[in-house]
C-alpha positions as CSV (number, residue, x, y, z in Angstrom):
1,X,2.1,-58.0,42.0
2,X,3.1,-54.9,40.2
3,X,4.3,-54.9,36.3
4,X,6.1,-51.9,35.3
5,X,5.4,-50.3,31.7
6,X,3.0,-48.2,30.3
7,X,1.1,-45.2,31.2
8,X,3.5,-44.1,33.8
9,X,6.2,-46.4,34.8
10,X,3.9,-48.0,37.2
11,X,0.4,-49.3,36.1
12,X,-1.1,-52.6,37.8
13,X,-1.2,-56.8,37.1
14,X,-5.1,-56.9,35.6
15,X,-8.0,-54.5,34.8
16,X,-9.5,-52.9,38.1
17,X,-12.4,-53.9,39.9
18,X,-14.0,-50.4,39.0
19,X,-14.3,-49.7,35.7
20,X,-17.4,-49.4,35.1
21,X,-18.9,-46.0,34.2
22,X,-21.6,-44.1,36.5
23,X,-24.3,-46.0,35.8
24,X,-28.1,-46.0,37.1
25,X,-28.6,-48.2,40.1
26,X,-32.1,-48.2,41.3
27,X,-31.7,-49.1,45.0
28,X,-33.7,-48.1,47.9
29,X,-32.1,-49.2,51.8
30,X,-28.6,-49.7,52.8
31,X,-26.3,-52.3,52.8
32,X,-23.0,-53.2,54.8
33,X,-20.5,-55.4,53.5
34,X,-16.6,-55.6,53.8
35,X,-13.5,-58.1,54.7
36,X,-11.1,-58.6,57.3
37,X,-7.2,-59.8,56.8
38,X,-4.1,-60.6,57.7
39,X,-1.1,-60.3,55.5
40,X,2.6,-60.8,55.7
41,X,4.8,-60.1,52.9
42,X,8.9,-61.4,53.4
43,X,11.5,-60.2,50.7
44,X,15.0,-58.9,49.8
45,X,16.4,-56.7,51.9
46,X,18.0,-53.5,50.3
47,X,21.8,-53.6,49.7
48,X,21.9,-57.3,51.1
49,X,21.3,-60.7,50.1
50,X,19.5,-61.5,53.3
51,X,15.5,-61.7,53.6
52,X,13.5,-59.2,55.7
53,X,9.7,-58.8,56.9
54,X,8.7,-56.8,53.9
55,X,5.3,-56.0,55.4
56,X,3.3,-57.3,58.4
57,X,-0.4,-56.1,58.4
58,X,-4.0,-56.7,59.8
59,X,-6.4,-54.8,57.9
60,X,-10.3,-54.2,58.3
61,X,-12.5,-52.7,55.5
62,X,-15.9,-51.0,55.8
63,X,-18.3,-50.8,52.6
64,X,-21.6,-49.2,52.8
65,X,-24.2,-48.4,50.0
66,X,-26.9,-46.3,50.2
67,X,-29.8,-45.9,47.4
68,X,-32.5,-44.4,47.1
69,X,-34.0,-45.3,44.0
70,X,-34.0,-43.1,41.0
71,X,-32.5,-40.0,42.8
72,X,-29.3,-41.2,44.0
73,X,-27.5,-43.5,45.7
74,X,-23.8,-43.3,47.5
75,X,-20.9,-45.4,48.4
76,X,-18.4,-45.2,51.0
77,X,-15.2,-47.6,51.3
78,X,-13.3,-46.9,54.5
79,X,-10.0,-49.3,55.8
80,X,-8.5,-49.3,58.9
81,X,-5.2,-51.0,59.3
82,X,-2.8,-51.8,62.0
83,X,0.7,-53.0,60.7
84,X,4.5,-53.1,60.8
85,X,6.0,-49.6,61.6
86,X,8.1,-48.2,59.0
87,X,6.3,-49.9,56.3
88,X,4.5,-48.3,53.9
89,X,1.5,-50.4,55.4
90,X,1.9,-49.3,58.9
91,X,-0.9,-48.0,61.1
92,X,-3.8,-45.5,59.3
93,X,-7.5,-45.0,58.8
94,X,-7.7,-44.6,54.7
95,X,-11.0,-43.4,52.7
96,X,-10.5,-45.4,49.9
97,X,-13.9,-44.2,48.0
98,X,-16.5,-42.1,49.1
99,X,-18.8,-40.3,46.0
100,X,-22.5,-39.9,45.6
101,X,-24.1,-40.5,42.5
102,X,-27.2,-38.9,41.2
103,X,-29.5,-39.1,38.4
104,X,-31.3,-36.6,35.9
105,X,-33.3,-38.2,33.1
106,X,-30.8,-40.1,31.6
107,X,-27.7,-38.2,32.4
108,X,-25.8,-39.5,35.2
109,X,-23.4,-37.6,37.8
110,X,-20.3,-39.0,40.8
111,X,-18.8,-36.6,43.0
112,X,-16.7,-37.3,45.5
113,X,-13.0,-39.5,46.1
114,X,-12.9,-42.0,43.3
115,X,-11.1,-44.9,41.8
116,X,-11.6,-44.8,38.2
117,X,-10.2,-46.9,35.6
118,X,-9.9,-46.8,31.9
119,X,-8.5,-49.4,29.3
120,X,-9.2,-52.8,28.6
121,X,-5.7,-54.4,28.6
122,X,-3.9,-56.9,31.1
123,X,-1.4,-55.5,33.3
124,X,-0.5,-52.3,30.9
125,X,-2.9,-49.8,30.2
126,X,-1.5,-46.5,28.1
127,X,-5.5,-45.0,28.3
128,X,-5.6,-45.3,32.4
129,X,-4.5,-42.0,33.3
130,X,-7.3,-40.5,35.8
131,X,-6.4,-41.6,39.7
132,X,-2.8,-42.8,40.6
133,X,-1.7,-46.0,42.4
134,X,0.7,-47.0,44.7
135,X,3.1,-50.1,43.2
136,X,4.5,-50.6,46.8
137,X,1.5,-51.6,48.7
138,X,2.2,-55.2,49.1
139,X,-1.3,-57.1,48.4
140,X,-2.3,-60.1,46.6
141,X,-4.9,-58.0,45.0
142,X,-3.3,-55.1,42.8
143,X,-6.9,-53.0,43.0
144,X,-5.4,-52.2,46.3
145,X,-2.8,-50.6,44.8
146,X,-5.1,-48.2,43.3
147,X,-5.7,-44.4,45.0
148,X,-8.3,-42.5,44.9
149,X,-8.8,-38.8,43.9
150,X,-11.6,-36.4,44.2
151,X,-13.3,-36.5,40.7
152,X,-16.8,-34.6,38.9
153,X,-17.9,-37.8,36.7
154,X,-20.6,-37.3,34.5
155,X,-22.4,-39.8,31.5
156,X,-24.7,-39.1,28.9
157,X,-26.4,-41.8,27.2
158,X,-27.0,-41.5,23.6
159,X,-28.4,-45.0,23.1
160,X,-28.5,-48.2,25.2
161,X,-24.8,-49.0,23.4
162,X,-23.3,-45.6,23.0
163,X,-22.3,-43.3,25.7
164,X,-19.7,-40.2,26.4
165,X,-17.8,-40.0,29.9
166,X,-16.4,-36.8,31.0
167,X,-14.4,-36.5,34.0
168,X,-13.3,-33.1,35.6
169,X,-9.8,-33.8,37.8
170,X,-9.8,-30.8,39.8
171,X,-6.9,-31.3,42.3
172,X,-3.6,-33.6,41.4
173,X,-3.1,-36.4,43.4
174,X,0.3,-38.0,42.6
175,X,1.5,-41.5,42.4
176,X,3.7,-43.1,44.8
177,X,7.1,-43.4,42.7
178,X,8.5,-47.5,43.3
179,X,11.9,-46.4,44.8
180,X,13.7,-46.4,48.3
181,X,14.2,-43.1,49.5
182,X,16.3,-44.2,52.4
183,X,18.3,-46.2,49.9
184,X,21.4,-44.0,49.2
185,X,22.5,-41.3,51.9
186,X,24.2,-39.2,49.5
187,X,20.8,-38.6,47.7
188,X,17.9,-36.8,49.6
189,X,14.4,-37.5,48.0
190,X,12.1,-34.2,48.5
191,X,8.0,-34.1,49.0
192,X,7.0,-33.6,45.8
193,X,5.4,-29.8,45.3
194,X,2.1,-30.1,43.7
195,X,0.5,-27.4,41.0
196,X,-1.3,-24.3,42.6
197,X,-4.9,-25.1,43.1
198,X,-6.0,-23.3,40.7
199,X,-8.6,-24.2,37.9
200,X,-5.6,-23.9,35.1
201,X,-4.0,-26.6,37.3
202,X,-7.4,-29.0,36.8
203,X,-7.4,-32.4,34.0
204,X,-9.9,-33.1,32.3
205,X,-10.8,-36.1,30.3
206,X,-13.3,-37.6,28.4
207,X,-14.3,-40.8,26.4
208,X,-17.0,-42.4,24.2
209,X,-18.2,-46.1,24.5
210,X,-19.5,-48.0,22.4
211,X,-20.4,-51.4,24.2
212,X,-22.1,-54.4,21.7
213,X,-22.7,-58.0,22.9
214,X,-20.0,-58.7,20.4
215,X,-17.5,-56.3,22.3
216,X,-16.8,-52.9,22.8
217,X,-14.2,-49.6,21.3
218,X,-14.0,-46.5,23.2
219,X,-12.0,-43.4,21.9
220,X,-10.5,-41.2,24.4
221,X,-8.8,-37.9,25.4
222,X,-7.1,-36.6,28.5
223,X,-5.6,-33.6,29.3
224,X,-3.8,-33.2,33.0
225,X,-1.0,-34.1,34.6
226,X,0.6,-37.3,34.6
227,X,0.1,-39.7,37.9
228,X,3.8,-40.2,38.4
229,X,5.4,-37.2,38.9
230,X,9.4,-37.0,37.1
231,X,12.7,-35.8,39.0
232,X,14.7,-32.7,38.6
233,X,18.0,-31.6,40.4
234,X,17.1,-29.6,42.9
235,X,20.5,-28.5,44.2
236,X,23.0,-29.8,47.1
237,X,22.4,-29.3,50.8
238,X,24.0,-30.8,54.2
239,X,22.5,-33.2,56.8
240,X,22.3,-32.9,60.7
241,X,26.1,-34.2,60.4
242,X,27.4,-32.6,57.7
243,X,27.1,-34.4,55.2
244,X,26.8,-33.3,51.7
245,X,23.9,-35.0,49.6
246,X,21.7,-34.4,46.3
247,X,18.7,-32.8,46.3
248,X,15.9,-34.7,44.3
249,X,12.6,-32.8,43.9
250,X,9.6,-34.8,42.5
251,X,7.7,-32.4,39.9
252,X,4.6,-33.1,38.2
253,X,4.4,-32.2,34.9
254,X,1.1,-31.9,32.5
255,X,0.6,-33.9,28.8
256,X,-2.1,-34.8,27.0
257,X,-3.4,-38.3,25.7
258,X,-5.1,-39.9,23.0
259,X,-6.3,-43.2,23.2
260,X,-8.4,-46.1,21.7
261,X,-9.5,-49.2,23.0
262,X,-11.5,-52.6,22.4
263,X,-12.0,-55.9,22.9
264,X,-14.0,-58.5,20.9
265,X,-14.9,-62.0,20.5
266,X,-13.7,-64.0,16.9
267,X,-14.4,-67.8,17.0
268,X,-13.0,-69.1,20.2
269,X,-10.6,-66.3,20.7
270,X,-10.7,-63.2,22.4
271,X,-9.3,-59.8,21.5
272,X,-8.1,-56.9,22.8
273,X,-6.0,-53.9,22.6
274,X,-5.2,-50.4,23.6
275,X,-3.4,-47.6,21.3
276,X,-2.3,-44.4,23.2
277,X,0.0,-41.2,21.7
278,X,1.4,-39.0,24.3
279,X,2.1,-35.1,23.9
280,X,4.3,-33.5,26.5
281,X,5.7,-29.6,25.9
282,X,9.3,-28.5,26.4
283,X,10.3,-31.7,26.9
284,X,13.8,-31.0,25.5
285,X,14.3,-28.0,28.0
286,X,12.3,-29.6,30.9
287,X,14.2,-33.0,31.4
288,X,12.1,-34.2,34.2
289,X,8.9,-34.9,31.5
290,X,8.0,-38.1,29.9
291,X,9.3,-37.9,25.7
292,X,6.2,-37.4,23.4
293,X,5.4,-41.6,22.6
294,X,3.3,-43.6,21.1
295,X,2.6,-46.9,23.5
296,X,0.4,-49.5,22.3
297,X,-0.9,-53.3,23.4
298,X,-2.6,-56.2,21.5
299,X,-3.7,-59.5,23.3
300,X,-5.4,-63.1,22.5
301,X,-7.0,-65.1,24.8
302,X,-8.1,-68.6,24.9
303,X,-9.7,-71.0,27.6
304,X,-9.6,-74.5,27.4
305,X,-12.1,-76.3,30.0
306,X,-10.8,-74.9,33.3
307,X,-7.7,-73.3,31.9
308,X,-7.3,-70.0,30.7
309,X,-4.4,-68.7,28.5
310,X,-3.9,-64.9,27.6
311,X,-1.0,-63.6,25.4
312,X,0.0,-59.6,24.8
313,X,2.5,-57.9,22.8
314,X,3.7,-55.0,24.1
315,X,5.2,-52.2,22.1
316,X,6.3,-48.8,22.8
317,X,7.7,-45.9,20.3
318,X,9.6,-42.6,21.6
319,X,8.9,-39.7,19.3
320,X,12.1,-37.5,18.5
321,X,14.2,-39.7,20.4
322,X,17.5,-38.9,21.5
323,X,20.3,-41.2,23.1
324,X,20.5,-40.7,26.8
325,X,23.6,-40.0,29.2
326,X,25.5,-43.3,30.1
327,X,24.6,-43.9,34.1
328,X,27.9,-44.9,34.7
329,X,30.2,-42.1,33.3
330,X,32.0,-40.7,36.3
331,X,32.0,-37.3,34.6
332,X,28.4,-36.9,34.3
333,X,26.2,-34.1,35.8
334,X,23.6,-34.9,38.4
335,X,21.9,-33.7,36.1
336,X,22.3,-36.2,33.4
337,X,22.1,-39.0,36.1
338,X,18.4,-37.9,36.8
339,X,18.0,-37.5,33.3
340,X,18.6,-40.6,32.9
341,X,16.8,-42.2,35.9
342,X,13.4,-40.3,34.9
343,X,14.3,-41.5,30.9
344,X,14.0,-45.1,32.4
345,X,11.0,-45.2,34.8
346,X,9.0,-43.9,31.5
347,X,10.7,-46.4,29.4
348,X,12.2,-44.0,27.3
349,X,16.3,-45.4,27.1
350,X,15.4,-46.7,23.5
351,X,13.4,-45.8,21.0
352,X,11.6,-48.6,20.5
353,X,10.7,-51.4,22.9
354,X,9.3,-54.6,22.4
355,X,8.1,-56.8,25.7
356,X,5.5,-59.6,25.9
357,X,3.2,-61.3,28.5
358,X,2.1,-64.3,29.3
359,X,-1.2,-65.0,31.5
360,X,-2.1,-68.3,32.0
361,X,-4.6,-69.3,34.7
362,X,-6.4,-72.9,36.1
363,X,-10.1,-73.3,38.4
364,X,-9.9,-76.6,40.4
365,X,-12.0,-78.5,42.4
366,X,-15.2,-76.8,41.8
367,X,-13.2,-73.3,41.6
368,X,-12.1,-74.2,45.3
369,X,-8.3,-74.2,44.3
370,X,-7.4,-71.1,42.0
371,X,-3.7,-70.8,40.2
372,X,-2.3,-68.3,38.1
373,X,0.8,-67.2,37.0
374,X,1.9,-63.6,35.0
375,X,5.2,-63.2,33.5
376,X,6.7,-60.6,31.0
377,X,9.5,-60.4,29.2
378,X,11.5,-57.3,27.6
379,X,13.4,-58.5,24.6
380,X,14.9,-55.1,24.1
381,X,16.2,-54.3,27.6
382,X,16.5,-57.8,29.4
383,X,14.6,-57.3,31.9
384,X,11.7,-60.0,33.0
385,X,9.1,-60.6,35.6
386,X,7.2,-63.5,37.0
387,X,4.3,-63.7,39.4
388,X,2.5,-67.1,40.7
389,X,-0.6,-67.0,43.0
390,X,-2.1,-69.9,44.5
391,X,-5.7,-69.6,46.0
392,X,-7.6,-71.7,48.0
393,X,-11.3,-70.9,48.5
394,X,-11.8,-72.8,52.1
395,X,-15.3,-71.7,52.0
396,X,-17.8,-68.8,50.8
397,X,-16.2,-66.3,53.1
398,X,-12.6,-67.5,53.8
399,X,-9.6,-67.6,51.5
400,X,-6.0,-68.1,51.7
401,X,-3.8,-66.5,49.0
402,X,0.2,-67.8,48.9
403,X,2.7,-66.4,46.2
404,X,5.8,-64.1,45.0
405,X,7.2,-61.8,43.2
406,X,10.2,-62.1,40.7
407,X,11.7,-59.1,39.3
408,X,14.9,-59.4,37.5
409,X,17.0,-56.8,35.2
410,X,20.2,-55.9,34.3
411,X,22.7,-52.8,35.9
412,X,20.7,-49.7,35.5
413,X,17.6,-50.8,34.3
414,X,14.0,-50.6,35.8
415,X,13.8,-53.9,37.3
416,X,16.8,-54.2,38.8
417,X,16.3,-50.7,40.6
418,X,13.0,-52.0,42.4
419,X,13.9,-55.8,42.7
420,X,14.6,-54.7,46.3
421,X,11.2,-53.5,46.9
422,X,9.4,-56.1,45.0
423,X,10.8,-58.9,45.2
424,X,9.6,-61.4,48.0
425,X,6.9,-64.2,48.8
426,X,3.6,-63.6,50.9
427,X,0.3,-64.9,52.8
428,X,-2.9,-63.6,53.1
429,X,-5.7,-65.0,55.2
430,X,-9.2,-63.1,54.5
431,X,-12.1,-63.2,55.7
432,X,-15.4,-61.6,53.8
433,X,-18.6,-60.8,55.1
């Protein structure tokens, strides 16, 4: 399941499985784990009513640790996957992670292809800004959605509850954008250019902790480019037949982001929230950039025996808004149209947007039998989106995962766009070892 909000268009369901900072891990030996599935994934089709296989996959996944005490220890997380062809889950060998960590006195160091994760939010986190994902990786798991990017991670310690991160980014690595590029012939979707490798080109971020049994706050900073790259008019050009068509280009385009996060216990509830202002340049003049915004998320949770109930507003402020171009004018400009398109994946239309989630989440028979269900609701723009999961531990290494996705939105908004894509029911049979 995918929601669609904050942080780019595109962030995932729940917090990763990888959050945590570099930390010391003082392991000597190796060890081999990992998981085998199968997965099939039926939805819409595109421009049709009917149903289609969406995906059809069988997947294996390799994970091996090494350690070797205080020194250093590494990690390596390689999938192979035979699936349907012309999915975006077809046949490929991915690194998912590979890094090596090593220790001096108390400071702490990662190199190599990670997946790392900041914010503390469900579903929409403004602060998670380091690797991209990719929304259209069907998966009952949405840390599979997650990519990973070659990163310099470093921690320093200042006491056993306070701690500053710094990550250097020194290549962009985009995310995948959740539209059809075969979905209109008149319209011809270009490989996105990245920046120049140079070291102007690199992101950097950083962030301090401060983790207490109570809870935790961090405060954070990041300065690179954004995951999902926005769209520019890239001029008109003919196909093999002769065909005229619009030339989209992809283009990345740098900001910089403040955030704050924290979670905490009061009573029987639980707290959190994330607070996140975004500054872009020549926004007004570059019209494929995200508005300057300030995007922030406040949540309660409560469980009740087995049941678990979590509750998030959602809010979202556009600095020096302007209206945008109305899609369906006949007269307007390419131009305008894209202007309009990239105004809604950042969910920029208005200038300020209200949307709220609901979480709530059962543990049966002994945690055999797992349910859940996410939905979300925009009360500014319509649009909503719900999620059910059923899962059913059949024993310590086997489980079977059935549900859906249900995006739904009005003409020429967001949801309605990828409803295509999304929407759809699937099954998953895995097997861990």
């Amino acid at each position: 399941m995918v929601g669609i909000w904050l942080a780019g268009p595109v962030p995932l369901f729940s917090q990763g499985l990888f959050e945590q900072s570099v930390g010391r891990v003082e392991t000597k030996g190796y060890g081999l784990n990992g998981y085998v599935r199968g997965m099939e994934w039926v939805g819409e089709k595109t421009g049709s009513s009917a149903w289609e296989q969406k995906s059809l996959f069988a997947e294996g996944t390799l994970k091996l640790e090494a350690g070797l005490g205080k020194t250093g220890d590494a990690y390596v997380d390689l999938r192979f996957r035979a699936g349907l062809p012309g999915s975006i889950e077809d046949n490929g060998l991915d690194l998912w992670e590979a890094y090596v960590n090593l220790y001096v006195g108390r400071l702490s160091f990662r190199v190599g292809q990670q997946i790392d994760v900041w914010g503390r939010a469900d579903s929409y986190n403004p602060t998670d800004n380091i690797t991209p994902v990719n929304p259209l990786f069907h998966s009952p798991n949405p840390d599979d959605m997650r990519l990973g990017n070659f990163l310099f991670k470093g921690t320093i310690p200042f006491t056993r509850s306070l701690s500053l991160e710094g990550v250097w980014i020194p290549v962009y690595k985009e995310s995948v954008l959740p539209v059809n590029r075969n979905m209109d012939p008149r319209v011809n979707f270009m490989e996105t250019q990245p920046p120049s490798f140079e070291l102007k080109n690199s992101g950097y971020a950083f962030r301090l902790n401060l983790d207490r049994p109570a809870g935790g706050i961090s405060l954070s900073w990041f300065d690179g480019f954004e995951p999902y790259p926005g769209l520019q008019f890239d001029g008109i050009s003919q196909d093999g037949e002769g065909n005229f068509r619009v030339d989209i280009a992809p283009v990345p385009f740098r900001e910089q982001v403040a955030g704050l996060d924290f979670e905490t216990v009061l009573g029987s509830f639980g707290w959190r929230g994330e607070f996140a202002w975004r500054r872009t340049v020549n926004h007004e003049e570059n019209y494929n950039r995200a508005w300057p915004d300030l995007r922030y998320v406040v949540g309660v949770d409560r469980t009740f025996g087995s049941v678990t109930i979590l509750l998030q507003y959602v809010g979202h402020y556009v600095l020096e808004f302007t209206e945008p171009a109305d899609p369906e004018d006949p007269n307007a400009s390419p131009v305008l149209l894209i202007q309009y398109f990239n105004r809604m994946m950042f969910r920029q239309l208005d200038r300020v947007s209200h949307l709220i989630t609901l979480h709530p989440s059962v543990s049966l028979l002994h945690d055999e039998l797992q349910a859940e269900v996410y939905g979300e609701y925009n009360f500014t723009t319509k649009e909503y989106l719900m999620y059910p999961k059923v899962q059913w531990n059949a024993s310590d290494m086997i489980r079977l995962s059935l549900g859906g996705n249900l995006f739904h939105g009005k003409r020429n908004t967001l949801y309605d766009m990828v409803r295509p894509l999304m929407n759809g029911v699937f099954l998953e049979c895995r097997l861990t070892f």
